[in-house]
N, C-alpha and C positions, 0 to 999 in steps of 0.2 A: 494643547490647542487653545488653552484660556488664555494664554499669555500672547496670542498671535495678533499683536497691534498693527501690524503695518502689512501695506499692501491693499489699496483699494479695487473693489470688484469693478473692475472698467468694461471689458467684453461679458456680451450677452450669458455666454456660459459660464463663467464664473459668477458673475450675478448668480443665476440658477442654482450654481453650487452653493452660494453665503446660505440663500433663502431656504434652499432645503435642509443644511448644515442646521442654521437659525429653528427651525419650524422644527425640526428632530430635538433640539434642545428644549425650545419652549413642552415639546408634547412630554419630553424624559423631564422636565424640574415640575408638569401641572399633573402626571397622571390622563391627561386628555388626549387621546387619539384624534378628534375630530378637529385639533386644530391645525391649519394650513395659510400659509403666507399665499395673499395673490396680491401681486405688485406687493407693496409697501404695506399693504394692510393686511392684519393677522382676523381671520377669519375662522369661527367654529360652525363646520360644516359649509355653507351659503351664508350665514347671517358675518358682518362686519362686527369687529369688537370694538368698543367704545372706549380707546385708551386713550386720552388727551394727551397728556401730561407733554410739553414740546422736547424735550430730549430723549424720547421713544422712539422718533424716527429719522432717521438718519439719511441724508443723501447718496445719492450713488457718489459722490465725493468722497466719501469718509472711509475710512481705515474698517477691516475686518473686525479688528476690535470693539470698534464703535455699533456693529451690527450685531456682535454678542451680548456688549452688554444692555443694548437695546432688548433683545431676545431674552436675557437674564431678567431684565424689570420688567419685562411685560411676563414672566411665570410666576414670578412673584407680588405682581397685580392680582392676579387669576387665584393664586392660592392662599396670600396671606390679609385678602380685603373683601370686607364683605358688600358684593355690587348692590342688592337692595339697598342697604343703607346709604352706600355714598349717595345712590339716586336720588335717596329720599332728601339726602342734607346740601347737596350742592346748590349753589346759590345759580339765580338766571343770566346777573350783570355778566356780561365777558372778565369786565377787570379779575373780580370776585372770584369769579369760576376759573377762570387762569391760577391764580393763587393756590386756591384750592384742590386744582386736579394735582399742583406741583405740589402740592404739602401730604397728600395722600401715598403718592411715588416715594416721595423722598421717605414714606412711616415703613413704606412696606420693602425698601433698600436698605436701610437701618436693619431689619428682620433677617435678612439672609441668614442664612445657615453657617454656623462658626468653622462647622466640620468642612464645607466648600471656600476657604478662602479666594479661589480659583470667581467665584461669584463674586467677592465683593470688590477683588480685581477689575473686575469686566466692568461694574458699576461705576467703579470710580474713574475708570479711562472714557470712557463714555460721557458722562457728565462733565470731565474735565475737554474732551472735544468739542460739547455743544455750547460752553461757557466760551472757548476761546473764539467758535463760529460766530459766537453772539457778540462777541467784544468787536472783534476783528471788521465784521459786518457794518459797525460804524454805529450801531444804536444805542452803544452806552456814551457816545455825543450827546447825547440830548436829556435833558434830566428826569424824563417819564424813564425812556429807556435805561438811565444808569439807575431809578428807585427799583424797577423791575427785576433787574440783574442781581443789585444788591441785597435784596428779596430772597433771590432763589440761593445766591451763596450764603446768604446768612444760617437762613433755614436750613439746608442741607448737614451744613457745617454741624449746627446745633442738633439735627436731632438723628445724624450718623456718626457722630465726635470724629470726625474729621475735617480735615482742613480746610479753607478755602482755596481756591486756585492761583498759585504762588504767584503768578504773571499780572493778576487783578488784582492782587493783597492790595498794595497801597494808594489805586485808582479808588475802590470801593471806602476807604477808612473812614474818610470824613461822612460819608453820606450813613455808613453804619454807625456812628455814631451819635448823627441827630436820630436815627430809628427806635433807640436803644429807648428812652425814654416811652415811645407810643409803642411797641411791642414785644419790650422786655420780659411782661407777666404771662402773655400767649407763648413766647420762646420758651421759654421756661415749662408751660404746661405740654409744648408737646414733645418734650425731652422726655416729660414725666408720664405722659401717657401714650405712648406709642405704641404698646402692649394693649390700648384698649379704643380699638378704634373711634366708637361714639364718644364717647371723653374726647379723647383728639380733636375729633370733629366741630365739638365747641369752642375749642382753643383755634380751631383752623378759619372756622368761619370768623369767628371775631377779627382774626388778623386780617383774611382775605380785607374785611370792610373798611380796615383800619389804611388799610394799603387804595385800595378803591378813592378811600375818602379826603389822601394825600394828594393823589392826581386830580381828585376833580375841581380845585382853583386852577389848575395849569389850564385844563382846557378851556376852562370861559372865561378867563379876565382880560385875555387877548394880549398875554405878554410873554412869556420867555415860552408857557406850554403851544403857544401857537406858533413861535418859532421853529420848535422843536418838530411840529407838524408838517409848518413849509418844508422844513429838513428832511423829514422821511421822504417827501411829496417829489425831494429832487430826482428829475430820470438822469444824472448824469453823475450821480453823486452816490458812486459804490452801489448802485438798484438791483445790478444781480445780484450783490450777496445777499442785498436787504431783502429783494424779494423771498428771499428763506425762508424769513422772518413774519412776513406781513398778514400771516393767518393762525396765527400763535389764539388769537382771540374767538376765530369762527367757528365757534363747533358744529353748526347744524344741530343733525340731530346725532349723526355714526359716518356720515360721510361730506365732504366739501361740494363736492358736485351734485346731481339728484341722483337718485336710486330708482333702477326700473321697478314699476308696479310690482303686486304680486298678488295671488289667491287663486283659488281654486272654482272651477267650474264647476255648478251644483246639475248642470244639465247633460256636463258632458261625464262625470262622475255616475250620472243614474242613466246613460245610453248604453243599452245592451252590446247596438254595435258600434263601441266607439265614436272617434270624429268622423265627422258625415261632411261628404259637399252635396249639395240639394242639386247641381247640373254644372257636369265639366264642357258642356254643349261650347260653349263663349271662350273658354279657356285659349290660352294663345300663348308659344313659343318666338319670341321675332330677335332676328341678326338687327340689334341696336341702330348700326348706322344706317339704313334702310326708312327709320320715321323720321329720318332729320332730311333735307334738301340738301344736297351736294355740295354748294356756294354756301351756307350757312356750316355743314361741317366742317371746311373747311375755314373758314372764318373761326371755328371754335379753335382750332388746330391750331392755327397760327399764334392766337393769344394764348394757348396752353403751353404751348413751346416755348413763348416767351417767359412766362411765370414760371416756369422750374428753372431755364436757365438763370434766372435772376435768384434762386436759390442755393447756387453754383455747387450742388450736388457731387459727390466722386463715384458716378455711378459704377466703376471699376472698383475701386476699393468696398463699395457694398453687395458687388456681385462675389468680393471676395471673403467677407461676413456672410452670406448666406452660403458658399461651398464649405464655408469649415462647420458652419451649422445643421447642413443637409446630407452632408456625403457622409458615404458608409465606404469604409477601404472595401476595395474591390480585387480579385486577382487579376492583371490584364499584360498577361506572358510571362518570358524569359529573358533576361541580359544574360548570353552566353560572354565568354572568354573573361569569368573574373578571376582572382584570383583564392576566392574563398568560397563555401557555397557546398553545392550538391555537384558532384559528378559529373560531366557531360560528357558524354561516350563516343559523341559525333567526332569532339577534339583529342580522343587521345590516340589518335593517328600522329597528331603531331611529335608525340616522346620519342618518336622512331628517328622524325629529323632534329628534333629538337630536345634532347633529352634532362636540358634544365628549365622549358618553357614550363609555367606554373598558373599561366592563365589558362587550364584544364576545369574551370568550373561554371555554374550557373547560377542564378540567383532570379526567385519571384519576384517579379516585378508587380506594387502593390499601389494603387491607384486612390484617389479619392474622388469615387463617382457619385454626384446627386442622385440619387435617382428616386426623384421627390417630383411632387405633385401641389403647387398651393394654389389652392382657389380662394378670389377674394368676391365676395356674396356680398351686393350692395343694398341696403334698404333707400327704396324710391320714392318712399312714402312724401307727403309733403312736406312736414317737418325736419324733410333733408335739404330742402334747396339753398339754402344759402349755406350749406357747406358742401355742395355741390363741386365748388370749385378745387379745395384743400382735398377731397377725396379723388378726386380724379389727377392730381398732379403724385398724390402717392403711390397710386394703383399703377400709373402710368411708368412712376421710377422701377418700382419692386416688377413690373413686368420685363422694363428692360435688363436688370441685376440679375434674375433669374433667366434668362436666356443666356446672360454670357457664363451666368455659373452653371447651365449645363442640366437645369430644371424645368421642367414645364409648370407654366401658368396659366389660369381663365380667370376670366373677369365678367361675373354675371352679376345681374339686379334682378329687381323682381317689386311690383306695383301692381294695379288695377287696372281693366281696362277700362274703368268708368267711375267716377263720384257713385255713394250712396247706392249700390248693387248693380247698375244699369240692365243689360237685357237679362241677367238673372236674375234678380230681384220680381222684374217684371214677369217672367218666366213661373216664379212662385205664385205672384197673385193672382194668374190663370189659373193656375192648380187648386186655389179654395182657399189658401197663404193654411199651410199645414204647419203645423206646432214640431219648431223645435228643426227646422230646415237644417241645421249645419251654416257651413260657410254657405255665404249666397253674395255672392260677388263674379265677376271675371276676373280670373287668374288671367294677369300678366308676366311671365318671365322672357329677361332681356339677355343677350348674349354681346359683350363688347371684345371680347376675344375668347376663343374655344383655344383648348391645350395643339394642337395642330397649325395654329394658324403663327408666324411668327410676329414680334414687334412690330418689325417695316411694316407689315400688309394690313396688321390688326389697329395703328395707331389715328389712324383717322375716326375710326369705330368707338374707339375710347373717349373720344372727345364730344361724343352725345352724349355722355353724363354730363354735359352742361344745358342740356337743353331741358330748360324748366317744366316746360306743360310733359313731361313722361311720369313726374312725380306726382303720384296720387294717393294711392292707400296700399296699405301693405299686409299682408297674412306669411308675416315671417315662418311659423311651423310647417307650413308645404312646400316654402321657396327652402329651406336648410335642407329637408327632404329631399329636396329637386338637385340641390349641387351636389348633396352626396352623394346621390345613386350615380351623377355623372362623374363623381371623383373612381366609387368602388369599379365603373365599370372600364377605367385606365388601367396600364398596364402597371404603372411605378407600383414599387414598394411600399413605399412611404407618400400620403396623403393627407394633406392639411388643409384644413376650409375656415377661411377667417371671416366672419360676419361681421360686417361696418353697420350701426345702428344707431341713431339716436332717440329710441324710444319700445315702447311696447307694440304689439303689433295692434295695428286698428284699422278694422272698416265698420262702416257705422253701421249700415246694415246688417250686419252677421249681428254686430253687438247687440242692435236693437231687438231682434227674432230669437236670440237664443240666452246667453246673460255675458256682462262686461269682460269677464274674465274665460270664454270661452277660446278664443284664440292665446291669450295668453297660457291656459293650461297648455293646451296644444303642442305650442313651443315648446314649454318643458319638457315634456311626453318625448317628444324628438330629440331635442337635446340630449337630454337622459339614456334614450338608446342609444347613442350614436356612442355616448361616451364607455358607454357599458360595454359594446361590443369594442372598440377601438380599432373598428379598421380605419377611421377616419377620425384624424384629430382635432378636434373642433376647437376653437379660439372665436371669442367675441372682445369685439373692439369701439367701444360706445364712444360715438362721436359725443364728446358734451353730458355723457348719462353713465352711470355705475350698472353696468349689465349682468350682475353677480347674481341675482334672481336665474336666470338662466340657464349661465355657462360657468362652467366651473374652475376655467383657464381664463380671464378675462383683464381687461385692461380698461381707463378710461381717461380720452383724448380732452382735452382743453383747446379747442380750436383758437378761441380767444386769447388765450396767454401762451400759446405755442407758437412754435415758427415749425417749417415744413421742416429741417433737418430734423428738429426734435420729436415731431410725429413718426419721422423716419427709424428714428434710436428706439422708439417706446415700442413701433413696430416688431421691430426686430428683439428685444427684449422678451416680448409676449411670446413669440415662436419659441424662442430658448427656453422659455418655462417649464413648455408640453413634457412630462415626463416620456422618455422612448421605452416602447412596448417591448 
């Protein structure tokens, strides 16, 4: 299996298989149970790990092998480096810090185990994919991009004594050879201390700044490095492959995007009985299309039709992506008169007249029936509106995919009936404003298709998730509550509740009366059981936000650098993850 280079994970289920292949590997080389791949990112327990280093991660592009040996360096991240100390020593500059995550990768690849050559296999295939990405990509054009490169093949080379990448040998020579003079004595020392991380470290940072300090006339003197800049900058000039590349520098802090809030409730932690709501008096269920004016829904309608069609979608071919993902063979009858099979007793009348007839048998006839449930749970809150639109053309495809695949769908939201608590709120400071109310808001939950109702009848309904004033605040742990109890009380088999969010839950009121973090426990708390019991497979899918505080199956959407296919692909990706119970 180490040796298995070819063959890229393209469908959702093979995906699933690399990553839990991958995550078995990284847990068998660290000793770590608690770690697990969600999406791309290696995770121990909820918390993201902090592996930089840019040939760690691999595109859904790349060869099986590529995902091993990615998997490979990331256990011997984990086991052969000690993460204090890189903390301590890495530098802030990006350049710097670039340099530096690869010099660390490459001490602790060098180390593999002699006894696994099968490891240093995977390493090397790996590396040699992301060099050729990188070349191929067009960025060793430009002469930041070719020191860069030349950088990481150097280093490698030197301090795993092996080679550089045959196909860049003689691109890279000459620029390797003016380096030689400015990083000969750091080459040299981290050949020699690779065996001692903090010694290395010294040898590493000095290079990083030496490399740093070569770029930085390109960028300000306003000549060939700001050429190289327009170059990257061209949209028409190889972008998708460069875009690959173009966050090689961004580290954050552990993820690109933001990360949902997190902590614990010290009120709801010391409440005997739990989450409270202070009065469900105000609370409200309402059929979606119903708050919008008829001519305005339909006015939504029209422009929503139009924008997925300009997406030119194959809603067939993904109704047939979600049947081979959702259905379970099923038995539905008999093809009598085969000729191989079990018995059929009805036909052996026929020997009488027919006494070389041999289509005497039966055979089950074996089905692939959905028989699945997805619910897609919208957060309303206000900081959804302006992806209001990208969420409503997805929900709308995956409704109609799943009808032709033979699955029922609902599509619920869930918001406030008011700003800042309205008639609960008020409702409390009649009461004497009692310490520690709970949730004090009006629950709003919206219905834009129940599992009963089909596409044709429900699609005008779905297009009030465009209408802005429904977005107000959200208390996501009651609304996840609320879709699952209507998911457990359907009749399918199998149950999936995918929660659209871009953000923590928040009404200001509740937060104000009780402490910031009280609705957010909340959600966990839910979450938690839901996941626990498993009749219901929970998936969060953060518009714009890392929702891994959470949900423990999760994914997160780039509205901005996505197109609606490609929401579509990551959608469906996240579903295939779900391990089946």
């Amino acid at each position: 299996m180490t040796d298995a280079h070819t063959g890229a994970p393209a469908d959702p289920r093979h995906r699933q298989r690399v990553e839990e292949l991958c995550a078995a590997a990284v847990r068998a080389l660290s000793a770590d149970p608690d770690l697990r791949f969600r999406g791309p990112r290696l995770h121990r327990g909820r918390r993201p790990l902090p592996l930089h280093a840019p040939h760690l991660h691999p595109t859904p592009e790349d060869d099986f092998g590529s995902f091993r040996g990615a998997a490979d360096g990331m256990a011997l991240r984990l086991t052969r480096s000690d993460a204090g100390l890189h903390r301590r020593e890495r530098p802030a500059e990006p350049v710097e810090r670039l340099v530096f995550e690869m010099l660390e990768q490459f001490r602790v690849e060098a180390l593999a185990p002699a006894a696994m050559p099968g490891i240093a296999r995977n390493l090397r295939h790996r590396h040699e994919q992301w060099s050729l990405a990188f070349h191929r990509s067009g960025l060793t054009e430009t002469a930041r991009g070719l020191l860069l490169y030349t950088v990481a093949q150097v280093c490698r080379s030197r301090i795993t004594a092996q080679p550089v990448v045959a196909e860049t040998e003689d691109l890279i020579e000459d620029t390797r050879a003016a380096l030689a003079t400015a990083i000969g004595h750091d080459l040299a020392g981290l050949r020699r201390h690779r065996d001692d991380q903090a010694a290395f470290a010294d040898h590493a940072l000095s290079l990083a700044r030496t490399v740093a300090a070569l770029l930085t006339p390109a960028e300000g003197e306003g000549g060939a490095g700001d050429e190289d800049a327009r170059a990257d900058d061209d949209p028409d000039d190889r972008s998708h492959d460069r875009s690959r590349f173009t966050l090689l520098t961004d580290f954050g802090d552990d993820e690109q995007l933001g990360t949902a809030s997190r902590g614990r409730s010290r009120v709801l932690e010391d409440a005997t009985d739990g989450y409270r709501v202070f009065t469900t008096a105000y609370d409200r269920q309402h059929p979606a299309g119903r708050l919008v004016r008829p001519e305005l829904l339909r006015e939504y309608r029209e422009g929503l039709d139009r924008r997925i069609a300009a997406q030119g979608v194959n809603v067939g071919r993904l109704a047939r992506e979600l049947t081979a993902l959702l259905a379970d063979p099923v038995r539905d009858g008999w093809d009598s008169g085969q000729e191989e099979g079990q018995v059929d007793g009805r036909l052996l009348a026929r020997l009488i007249s027919s006494p070389s007839e041999r289509r005497l048998f039966r055979t089950e006839r074996i089905a692939p029936v959905p028989d699945a449930l997805v619910t897609f749970l919208i957060d309303c809150s206000g900081s959804m509106k302006e992806h209001g639109e990208p969420v409503a053309m997805l929900v709308d495809i995956f409704a109609r995919a799943l009808e032709q695949a033979g699955a029922s769908c609902e599509i619920l939201g869930y918001t406030t009936g008011a700003w800042n608590g309205g008639r609960a709120r008020r409702a409390w400071l009649r009461a004497g404003r009692p310490a520690h109310p709970g949730r004090l808001n009006e629950q709003c939950h919206l219905v834009f298709k129940d599992a009963e109702t089909p596409w044709r009848r429900a699609r005008r309904d779905i297009a009030a998730l465009l209408k802005v004033d429904l977005y107000r605040e959200g208390v996501d742990g009651e609304a996840v509550a609320w879709a699952a109890r209507r998911a457990q009380a359907r009749p399918e088999r199998r149950r999936l509740l995918v929660v659209l969010s871009d953000g923590s839950p928040m009404d200001t009121a509740t937060h104000l009366v009780n402490d910031r973090h009280y609705l957010d426990h909340h959600l966990k708390d839910v979450v938690a059981g839901l996941e626990r019991s498993g009749e219901v497979e929970v998936h969060g899918l953060g518009v714009g936000l890392d929702l891994s505080p959470y949900y423990s199956n999760c994914h997160a959407l780039d509205p901005s650098r996505t197109t609606g296919r490609e929401m579509i692909r990551e959608t469906v990706t996240l579903l295939a993850r779900h391990p089946r119970r």
